[in-house]
C-alpha positions as CSV (number, residue, x, y, z in Angstrom):
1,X,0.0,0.0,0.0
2,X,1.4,3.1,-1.1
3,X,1.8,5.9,1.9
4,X,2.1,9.5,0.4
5,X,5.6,10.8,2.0
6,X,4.0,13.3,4.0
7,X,1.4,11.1,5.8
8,X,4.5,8.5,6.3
9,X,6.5,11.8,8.2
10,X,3.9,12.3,10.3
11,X,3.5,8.6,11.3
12,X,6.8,8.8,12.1
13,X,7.1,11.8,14.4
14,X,3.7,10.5,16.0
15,X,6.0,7.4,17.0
16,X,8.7,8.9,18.0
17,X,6.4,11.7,20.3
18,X,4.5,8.3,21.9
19,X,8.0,6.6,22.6
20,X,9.4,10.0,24.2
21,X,5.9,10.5,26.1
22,X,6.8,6.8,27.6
23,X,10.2,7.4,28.7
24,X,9.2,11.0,29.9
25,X,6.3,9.2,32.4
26,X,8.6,6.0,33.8
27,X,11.9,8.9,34.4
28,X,8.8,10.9,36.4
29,X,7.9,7.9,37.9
30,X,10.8,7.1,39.6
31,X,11.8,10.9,40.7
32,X,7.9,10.5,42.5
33,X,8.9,7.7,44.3
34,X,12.5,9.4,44.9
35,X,10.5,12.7,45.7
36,X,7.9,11.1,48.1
37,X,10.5,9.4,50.2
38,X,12.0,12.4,50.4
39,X,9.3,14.3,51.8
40,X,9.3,12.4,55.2
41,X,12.8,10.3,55.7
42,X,16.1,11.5,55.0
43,X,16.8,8.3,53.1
44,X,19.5,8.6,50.4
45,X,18.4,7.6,46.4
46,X,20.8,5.0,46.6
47,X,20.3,3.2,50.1
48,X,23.0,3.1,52.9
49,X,25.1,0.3,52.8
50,X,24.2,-2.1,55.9
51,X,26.0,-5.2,53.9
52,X,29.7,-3.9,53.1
53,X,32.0,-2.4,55.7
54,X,35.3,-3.3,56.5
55,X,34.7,-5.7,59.2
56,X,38.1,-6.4,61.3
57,X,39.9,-9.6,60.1
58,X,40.0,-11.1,64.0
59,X,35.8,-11.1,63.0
60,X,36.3,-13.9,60.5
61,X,37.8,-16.3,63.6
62,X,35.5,-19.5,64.0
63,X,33.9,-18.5,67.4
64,X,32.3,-15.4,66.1
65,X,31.1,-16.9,62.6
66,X,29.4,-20.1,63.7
67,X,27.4,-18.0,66.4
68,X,25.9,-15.9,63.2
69,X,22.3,-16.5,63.5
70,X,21.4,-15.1,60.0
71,X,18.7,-17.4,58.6
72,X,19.2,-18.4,54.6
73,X,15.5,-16.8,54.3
74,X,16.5,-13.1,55.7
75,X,19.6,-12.3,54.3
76,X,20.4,-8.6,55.1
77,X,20.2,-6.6,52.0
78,X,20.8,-2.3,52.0
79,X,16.7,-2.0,51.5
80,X,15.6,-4.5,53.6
81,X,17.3,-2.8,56.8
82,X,16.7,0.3,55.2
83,X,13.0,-0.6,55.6
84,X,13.5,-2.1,59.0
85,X,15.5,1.5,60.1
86,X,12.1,3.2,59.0
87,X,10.3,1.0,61.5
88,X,12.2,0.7,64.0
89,X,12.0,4.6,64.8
90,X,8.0,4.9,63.3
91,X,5.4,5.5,66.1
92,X,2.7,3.9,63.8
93,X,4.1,0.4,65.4
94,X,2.4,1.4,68.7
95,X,-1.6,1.7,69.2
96,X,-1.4,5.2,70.4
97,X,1.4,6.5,68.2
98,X,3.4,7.4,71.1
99,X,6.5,5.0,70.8
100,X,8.9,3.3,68.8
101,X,11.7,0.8,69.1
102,X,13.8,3.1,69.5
103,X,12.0,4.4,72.3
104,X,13.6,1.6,74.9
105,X,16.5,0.9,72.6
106,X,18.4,4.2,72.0
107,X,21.0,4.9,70.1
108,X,23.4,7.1,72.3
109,X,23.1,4.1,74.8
110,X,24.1,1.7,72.6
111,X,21.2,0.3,71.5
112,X,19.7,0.1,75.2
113,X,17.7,2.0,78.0
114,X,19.1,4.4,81.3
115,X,15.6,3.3,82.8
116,X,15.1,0.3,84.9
117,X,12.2,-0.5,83.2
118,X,10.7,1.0,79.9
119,X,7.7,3.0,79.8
120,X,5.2,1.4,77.3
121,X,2.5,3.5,75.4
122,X,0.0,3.9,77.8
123,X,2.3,4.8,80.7
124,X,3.2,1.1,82.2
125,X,6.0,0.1,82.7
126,X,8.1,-3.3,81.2
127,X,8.5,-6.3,83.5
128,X,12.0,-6.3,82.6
129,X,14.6,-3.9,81.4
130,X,15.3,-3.3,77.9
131,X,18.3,-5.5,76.2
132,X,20.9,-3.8,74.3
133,X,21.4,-4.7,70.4
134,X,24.3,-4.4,69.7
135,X,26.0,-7.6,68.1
136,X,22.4,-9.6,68.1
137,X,23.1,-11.1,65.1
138,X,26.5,-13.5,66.7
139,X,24.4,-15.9,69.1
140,X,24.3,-19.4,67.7
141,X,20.8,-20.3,69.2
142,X,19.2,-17.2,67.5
143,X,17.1,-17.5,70.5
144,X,15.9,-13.8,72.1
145,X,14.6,-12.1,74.8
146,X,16.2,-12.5,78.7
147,X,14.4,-15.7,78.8
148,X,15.1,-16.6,75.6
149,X,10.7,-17.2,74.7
150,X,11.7,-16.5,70.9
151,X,13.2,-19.2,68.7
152,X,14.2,-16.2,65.9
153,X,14.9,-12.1,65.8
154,X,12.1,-12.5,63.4
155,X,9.7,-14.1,65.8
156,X,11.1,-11.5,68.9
157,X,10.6,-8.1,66.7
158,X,6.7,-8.7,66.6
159,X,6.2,-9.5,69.9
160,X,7.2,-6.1,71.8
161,X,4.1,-4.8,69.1
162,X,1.6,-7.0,70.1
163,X,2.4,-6.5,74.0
164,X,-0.5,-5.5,75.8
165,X,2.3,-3.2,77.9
166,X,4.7,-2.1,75.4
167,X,3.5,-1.3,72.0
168,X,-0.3,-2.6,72.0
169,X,-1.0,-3.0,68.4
170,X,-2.4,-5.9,66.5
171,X,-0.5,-6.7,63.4
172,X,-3.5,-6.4,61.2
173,X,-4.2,-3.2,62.4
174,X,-0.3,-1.6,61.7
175,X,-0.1,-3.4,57.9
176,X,-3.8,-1.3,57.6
177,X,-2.3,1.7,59.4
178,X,1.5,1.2,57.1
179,X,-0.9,0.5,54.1
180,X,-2.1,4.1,54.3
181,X,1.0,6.0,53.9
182,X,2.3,7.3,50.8
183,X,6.1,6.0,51.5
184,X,5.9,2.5,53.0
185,X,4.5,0.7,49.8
186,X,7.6,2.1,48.1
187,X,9.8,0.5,50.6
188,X,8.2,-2.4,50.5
189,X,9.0,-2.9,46.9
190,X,12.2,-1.4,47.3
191,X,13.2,-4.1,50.0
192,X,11.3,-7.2,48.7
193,X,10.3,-6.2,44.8
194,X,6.4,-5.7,46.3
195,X,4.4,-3.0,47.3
196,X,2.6,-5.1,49.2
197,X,2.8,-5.1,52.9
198,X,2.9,-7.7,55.4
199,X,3.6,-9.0,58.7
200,X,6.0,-11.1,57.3
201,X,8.0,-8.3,55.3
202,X,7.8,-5.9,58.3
203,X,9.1,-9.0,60.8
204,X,12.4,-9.8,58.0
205,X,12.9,-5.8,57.5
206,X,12.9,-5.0,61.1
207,X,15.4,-8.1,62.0
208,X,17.9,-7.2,58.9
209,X,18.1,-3.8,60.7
210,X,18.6,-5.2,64.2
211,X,21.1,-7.9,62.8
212,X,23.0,-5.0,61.3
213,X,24.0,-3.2,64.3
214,X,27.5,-5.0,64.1
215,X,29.9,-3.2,66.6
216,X,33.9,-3.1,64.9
217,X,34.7,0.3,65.4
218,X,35.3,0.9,69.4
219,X,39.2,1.1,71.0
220,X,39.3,-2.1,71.4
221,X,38.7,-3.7,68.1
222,X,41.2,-1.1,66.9
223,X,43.8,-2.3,69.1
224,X,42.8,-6.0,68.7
225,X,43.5,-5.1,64.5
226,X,47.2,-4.9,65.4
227,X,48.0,-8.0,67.4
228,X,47.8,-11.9,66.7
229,X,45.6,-12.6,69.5
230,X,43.6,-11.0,72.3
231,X,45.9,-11.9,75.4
232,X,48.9,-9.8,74.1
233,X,49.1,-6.0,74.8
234,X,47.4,-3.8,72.9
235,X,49.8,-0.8,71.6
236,X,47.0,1.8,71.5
237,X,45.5,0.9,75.1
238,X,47.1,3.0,78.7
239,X,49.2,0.5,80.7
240,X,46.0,0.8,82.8
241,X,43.3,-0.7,79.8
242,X,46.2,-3.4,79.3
243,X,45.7,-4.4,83.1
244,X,42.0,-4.2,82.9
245,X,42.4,-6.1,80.2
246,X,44.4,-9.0,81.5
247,X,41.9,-8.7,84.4
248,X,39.0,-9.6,82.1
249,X,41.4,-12.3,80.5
250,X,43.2,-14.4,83.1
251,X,41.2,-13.7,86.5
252,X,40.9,-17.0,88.4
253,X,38.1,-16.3,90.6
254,X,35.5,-14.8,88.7
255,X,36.5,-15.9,84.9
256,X,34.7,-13.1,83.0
257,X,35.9,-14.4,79.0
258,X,34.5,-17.7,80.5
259,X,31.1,-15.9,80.3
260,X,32.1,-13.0,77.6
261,X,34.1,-14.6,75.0
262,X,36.5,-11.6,74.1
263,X,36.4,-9.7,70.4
264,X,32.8,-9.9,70.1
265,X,32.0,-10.1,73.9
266,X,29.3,-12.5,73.2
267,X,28.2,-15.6,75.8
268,X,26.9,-18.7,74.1
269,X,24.7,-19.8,76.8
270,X,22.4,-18.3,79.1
271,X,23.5,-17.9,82.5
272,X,22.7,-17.4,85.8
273,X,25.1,-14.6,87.5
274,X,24.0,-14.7,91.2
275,X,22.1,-11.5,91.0
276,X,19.8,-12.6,93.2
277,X,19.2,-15.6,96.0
278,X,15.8,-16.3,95.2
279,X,14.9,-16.7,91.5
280,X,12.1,-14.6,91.8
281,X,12.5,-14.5,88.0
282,X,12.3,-17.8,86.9
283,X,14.5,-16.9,83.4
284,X,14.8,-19.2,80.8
285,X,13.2,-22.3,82.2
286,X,9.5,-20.4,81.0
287,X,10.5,-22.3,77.8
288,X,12.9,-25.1,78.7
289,X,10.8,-26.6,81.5
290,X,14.0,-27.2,82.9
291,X,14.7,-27.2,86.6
292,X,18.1,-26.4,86.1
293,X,17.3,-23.1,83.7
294,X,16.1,-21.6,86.7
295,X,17.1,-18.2,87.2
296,X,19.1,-18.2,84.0
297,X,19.2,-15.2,81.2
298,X,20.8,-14.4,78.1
299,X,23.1,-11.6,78.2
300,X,23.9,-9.5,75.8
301,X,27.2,-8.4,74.0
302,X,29.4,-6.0,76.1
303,X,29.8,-3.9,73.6
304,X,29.0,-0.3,74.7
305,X,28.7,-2.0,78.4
306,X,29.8,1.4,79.6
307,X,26.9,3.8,78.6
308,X,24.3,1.5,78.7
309,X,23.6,2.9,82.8
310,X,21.4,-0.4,83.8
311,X,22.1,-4.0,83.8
312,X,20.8,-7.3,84.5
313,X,17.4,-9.0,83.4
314,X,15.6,-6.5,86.5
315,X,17.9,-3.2,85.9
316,X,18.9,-3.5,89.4
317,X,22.6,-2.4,88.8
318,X,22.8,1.2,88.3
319,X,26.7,2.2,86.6
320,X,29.8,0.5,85.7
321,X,31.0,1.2,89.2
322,X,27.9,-1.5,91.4
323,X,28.5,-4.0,88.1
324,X,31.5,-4.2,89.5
325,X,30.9,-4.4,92.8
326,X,29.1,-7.7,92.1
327,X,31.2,-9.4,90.8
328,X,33.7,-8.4,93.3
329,X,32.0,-8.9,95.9
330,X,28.3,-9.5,95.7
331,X,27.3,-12.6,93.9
332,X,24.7,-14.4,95.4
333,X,24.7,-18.1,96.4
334,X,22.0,-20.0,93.7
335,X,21.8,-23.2,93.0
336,X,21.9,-22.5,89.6
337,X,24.8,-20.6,89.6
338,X,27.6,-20.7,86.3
339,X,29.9,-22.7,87.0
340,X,32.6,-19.4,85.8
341,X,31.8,-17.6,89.3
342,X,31.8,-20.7,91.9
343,X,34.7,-21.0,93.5
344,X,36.6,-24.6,94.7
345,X,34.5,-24.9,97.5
346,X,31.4,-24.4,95.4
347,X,30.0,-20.7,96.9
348,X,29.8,-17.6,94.8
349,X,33.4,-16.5,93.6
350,X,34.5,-13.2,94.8
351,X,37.1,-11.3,92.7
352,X,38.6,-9.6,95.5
353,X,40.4,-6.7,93.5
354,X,42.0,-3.8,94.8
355,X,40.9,-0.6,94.3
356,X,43.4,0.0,91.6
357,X,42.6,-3.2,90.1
358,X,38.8,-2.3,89.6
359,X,39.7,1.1,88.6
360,X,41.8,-0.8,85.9
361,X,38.8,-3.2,84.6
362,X,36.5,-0.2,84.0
363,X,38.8,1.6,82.2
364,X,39.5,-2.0,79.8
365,X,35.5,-2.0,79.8
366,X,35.1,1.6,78.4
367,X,37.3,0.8,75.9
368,X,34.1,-1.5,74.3
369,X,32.3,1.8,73.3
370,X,32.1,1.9,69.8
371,X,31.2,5.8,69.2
372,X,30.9,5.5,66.0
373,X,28.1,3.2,65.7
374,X,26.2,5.5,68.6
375,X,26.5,8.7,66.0
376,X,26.0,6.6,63.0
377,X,23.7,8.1,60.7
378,X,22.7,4.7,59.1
379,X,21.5,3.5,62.7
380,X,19.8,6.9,63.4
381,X,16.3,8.4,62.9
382,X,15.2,8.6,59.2
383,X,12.3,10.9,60.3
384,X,12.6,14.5,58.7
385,X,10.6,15.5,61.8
């Protein structure tokens, strides 16, 4: 069929207007998504990287890579915690939209609460006080919580939600509530190639954000960086740090590494540390069933140990300076007790330092703040407001 050259022009340029219309509407669509991101979260275009960073070589040893408790279905990818950052600080997650995650695990306290006990969202207080996060990803079990009730990270982020103290939402409710917001869809796809929105998304995204919070940049693993192993001194540490040090290393009565394996400063076990005489807490036997659980808790990493202001299960120790004390001189008789802090005639080990000793320890225990991960932006906020 013949087409008269002028009619043939004008199919062509009505072609060529259609394919540049196209282009045109998918560049426009991605700037929107770019654009409405933008308008509430200081999120970069191209994601923070929570998957590469130069991890210290002493990280690759055996103890701390079999404790990894990443599962083959979560893998950590830059959206996925990125999505799980956006979470972790949004108010939407409780019923009253009064408190986030990071409203019991804060960032300048590595990861953990100053309070005893956290205030949930209708003014109530926790049963127990809040864990720090720091290094939850190296703990072979992958079990969480003080009494270790969850099997997986992804089983323990939904549960502070659904608490009738804590958070108070139902899960249906929050996909509803994240369903009507102009950003989280986007994420979704961004993270897991969906817009869609689910408990299961927001349970992986919120875990790959927790399992990122790898401590590697404190004094410490600088000074580990430059020696063959953790018992000789560190050329960066005081002469006092390198006592406290070999205080945490080689004490015979109370064998803290026996309990806080060094370089990650992870325990593989839950323990019972004599911090009390009574088990009034009953600990991890709520899920063992086993007599001789009782009274015994995970601990976490000691990693930022020294700003954290609280410890134990109950928050009873207030300061680096009563932790101490404890172990010094206060452990508790239990007939659970670990085996670490009993001494030959089977009563609760007593350190028995001097004054210049303890003074010694804290200073080797403040060298475990990592300050840049508690002023990393990648681990901060993303909330323009």
């Amino acid at each position: 069929m013949y087409i008269p050259m002028r009619l043939a022009k004008k199919v062509v340029l009505v072609f060529l207007t259609l394919a540049i219309t196209f282009v045109a509407c998918r560049k426009v669509d991605t700037i929107g998504d770019d654009e409405i991101l933008r308008k509430y979260l200081n999120v970069p275009h191209s994601p923070f990287s929570y998957t590469q960073y130069p991890l210290p070589q002493f990280f690759n040893g055996q103890f701390v890579t079999i404790q990894n408790n990443t599962p083959g279905d979560n893998v950590t990818t830059d959206w996925g915690a990125t999505l799980g950052r956006v979470l972790f600080y949004d108010k939407r997650l409780s019923r009253n939209l009064s408190i986030s995650c990071a409203s019991c695990h804060d960032q300048k306290f590595g990861f953990a609460d100053t309070a005893q006990f956290s205030k949930g969202f209708d003014g109530r207080f926790t049963r127990r006080h809040s864990m720090a996060l720091a290094n939850a990803t190296f703990y072979i079990s992958g079990r969480f919580f003080w009494d270790e009730r969850a099997a997986t990270l992804e089983e323990q982020v939904l549960t502070p939600i659904q608490d009738p103290i804590e958070m108070g939402m139902r899960l249906d409710s929050l996909v509803e509530r994240l369903r009507a917001t102009e950003f989280y869809p986007i994420l979704f796809k961004n993270a897991f190639g969906t817009p869609e929105i689910t408990e299961t998304g927001i349970s992986r995204a919120l875990a790959q954000f927790v399992r990122s919070m790898v401590s590697y940049r404190s004094k410490y693993d600088q000074g580990r960086s430059l020696v063959a192993d953790s018992e000789m001194g560190f050329p960066n540490f005081s002469v006092q740090e390198n006592l406290g040090k070999h205080i945490f290393l080689k004490n015979t009565n109370v064998n803290c590494a026996g309990c806080h394996n060094t370089d990650v400063f992870i325990t593989d076990n839950p323990r019972n540390n004599g911090i009390s005489l009574n088990n009034e807490d009953s600990g991890v036997f709520v899920h063992t069933q086993d007599v001789m659980d009782v009274g015994k808790f995970k601990a976490p990493s000691l990693k930022n140990v020294a700003i954290r202001g609280r410890y134990m299960h109950d928050g009873s120790i207030q300061g680096l300076g009563e932790l101490l004390d404890h172990y010094n001189s206060g452990i508790h008789p239990n007939s659970n007790l670990d085996p670490h802090i009993i001494d030959k005639d089977g009563k609760p080990a007593r350190m028995n330092l001097t004054v210049t000793e303890l003074e010694a320890l804290k200073a080797f225990l403040e060298t475990l703040t990592d300050h840049e991960m508690i002023k990393d932006e990648r681990f901060s906020s993303p909330f323009i407001d």
